[in-house]
PyMOL CGO cylinders between C-alpha atoms (Angstrom):
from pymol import cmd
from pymol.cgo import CYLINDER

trace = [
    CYLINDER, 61.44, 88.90, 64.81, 57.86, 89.14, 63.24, 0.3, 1, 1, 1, 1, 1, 1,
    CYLINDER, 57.86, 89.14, 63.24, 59.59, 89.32, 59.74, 0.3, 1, 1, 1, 1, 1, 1,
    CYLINDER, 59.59, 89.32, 59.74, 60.12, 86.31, 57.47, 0.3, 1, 1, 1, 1, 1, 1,
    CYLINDER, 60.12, 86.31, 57.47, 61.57, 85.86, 54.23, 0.3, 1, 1, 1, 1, 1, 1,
    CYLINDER, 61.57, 85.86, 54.23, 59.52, 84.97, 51.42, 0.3, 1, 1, 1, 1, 1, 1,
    CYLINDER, 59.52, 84.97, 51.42, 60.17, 83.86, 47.49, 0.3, 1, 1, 1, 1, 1, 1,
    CYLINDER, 60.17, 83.86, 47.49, 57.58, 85.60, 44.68, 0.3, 1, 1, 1, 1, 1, 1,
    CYLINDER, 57.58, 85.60, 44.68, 57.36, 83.17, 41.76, 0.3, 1, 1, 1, 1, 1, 1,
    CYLINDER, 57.36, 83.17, 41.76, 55.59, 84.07, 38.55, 0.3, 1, 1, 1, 1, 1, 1,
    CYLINDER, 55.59, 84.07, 38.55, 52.48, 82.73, 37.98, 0.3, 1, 1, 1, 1, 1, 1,
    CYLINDER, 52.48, 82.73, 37.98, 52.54, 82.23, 34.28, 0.3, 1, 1, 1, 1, 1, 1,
    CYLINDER, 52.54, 82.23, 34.28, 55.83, 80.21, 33.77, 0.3, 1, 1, 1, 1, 1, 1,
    CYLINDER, 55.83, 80.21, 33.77, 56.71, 79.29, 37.81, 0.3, 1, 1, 1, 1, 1, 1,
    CYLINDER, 56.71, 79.29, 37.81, 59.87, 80.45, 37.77, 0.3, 1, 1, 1, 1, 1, 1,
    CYLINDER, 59.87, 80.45, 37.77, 61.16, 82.16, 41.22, 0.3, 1, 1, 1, 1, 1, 1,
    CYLINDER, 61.16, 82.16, 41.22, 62.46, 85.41, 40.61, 0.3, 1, 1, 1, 1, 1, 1,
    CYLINDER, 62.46, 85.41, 40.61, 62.18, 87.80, 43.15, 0.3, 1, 1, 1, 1, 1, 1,
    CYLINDER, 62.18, 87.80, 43.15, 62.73, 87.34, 47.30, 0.3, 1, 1, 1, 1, 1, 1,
    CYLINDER, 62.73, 87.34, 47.30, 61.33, 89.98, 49.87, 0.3, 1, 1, 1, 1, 1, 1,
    CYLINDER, 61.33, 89.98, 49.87, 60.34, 90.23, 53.47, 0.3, 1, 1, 1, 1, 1, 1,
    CYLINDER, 60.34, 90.23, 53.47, 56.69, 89.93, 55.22, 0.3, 1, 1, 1, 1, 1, 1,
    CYLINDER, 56.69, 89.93, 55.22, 55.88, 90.65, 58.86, 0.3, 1, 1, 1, 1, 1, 1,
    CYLINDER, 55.88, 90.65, 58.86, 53.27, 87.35, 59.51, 0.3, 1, 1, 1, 1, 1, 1,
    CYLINDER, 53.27, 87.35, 59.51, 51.14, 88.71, 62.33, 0.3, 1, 1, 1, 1, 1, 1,
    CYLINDER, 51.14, 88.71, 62.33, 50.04, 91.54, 60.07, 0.3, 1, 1, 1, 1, 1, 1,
    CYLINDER, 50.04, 91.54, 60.07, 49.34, 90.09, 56.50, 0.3, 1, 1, 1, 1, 1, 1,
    CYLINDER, 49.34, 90.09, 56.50, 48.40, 86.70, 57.13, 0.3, 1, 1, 1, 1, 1, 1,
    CYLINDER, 48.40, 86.70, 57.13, 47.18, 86.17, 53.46, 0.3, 1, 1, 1, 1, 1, 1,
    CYLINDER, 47.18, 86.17, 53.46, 49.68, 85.39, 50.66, 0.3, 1, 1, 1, 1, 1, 1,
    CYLINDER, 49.68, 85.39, 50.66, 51.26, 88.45, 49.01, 0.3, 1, 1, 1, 1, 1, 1,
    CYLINDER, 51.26, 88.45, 49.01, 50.37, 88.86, 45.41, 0.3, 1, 1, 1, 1, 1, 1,
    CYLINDER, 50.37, 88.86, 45.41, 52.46, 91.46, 43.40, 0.3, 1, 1, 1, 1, 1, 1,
    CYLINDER, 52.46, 91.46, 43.40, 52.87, 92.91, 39.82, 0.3, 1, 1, 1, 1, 1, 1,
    CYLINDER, 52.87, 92.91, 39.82, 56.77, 92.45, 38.73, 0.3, 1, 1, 1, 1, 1, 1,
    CYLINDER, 56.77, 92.45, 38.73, 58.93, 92.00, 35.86, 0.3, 1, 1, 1, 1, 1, 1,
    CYLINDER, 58.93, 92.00, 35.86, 59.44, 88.41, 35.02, 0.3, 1, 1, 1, 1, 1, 1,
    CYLINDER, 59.44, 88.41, 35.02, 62.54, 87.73, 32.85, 0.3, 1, 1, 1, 1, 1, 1,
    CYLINDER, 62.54, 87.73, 32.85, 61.74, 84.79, 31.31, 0.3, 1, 1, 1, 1, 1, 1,
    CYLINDER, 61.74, 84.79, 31.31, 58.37, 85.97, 30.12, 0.3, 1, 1, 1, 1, 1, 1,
    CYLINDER, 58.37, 85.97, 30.12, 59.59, 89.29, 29.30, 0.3, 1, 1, 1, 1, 1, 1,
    CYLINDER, 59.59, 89.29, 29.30, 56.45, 91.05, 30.69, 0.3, 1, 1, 1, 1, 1, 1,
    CYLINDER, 56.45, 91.05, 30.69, 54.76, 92.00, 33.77, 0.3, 1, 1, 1, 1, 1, 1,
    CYLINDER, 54.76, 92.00, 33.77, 52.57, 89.32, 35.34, 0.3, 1, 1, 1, 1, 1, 1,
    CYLINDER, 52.57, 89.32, 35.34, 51.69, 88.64, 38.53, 0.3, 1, 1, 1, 1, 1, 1,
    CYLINDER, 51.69, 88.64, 38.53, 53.84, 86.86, 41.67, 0.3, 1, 1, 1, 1, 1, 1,
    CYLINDER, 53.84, 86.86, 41.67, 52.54, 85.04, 44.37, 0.3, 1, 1, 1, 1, 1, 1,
    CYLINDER, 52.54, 85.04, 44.37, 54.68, 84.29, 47.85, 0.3, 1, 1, 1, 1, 1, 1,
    CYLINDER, 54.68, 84.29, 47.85, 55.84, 80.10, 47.77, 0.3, 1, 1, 1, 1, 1, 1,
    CYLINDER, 55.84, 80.10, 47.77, 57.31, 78.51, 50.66, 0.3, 1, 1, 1, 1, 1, 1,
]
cmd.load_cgo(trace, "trace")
């Protein structure tokens, strides 16, 4: 059970949008991707949170 659950949060307006699963003993760094955020109504970039 290597695989955690993780929240992606926008980085321009901080609101948490998005949820998806990391395995921890591989990618130790935080997860940075490119997603739609709805409030922003673009593409920016999310970063894991706690």
């Amino acid at each position: 059970m290597n695989r955690t659950i993780i929240t992606l949060e926008c980085n321009v307006c901080k609101e948490r949008n998005y949820t998806t699963t990391k395995n921890k003993r591989t990618m130790t760094d935080k997860l940075v991707k490119p997603k739609f955020c709805s409030r922003c109504r673009k593409h920016t970039d999310h970063k894991e949170t706690k």
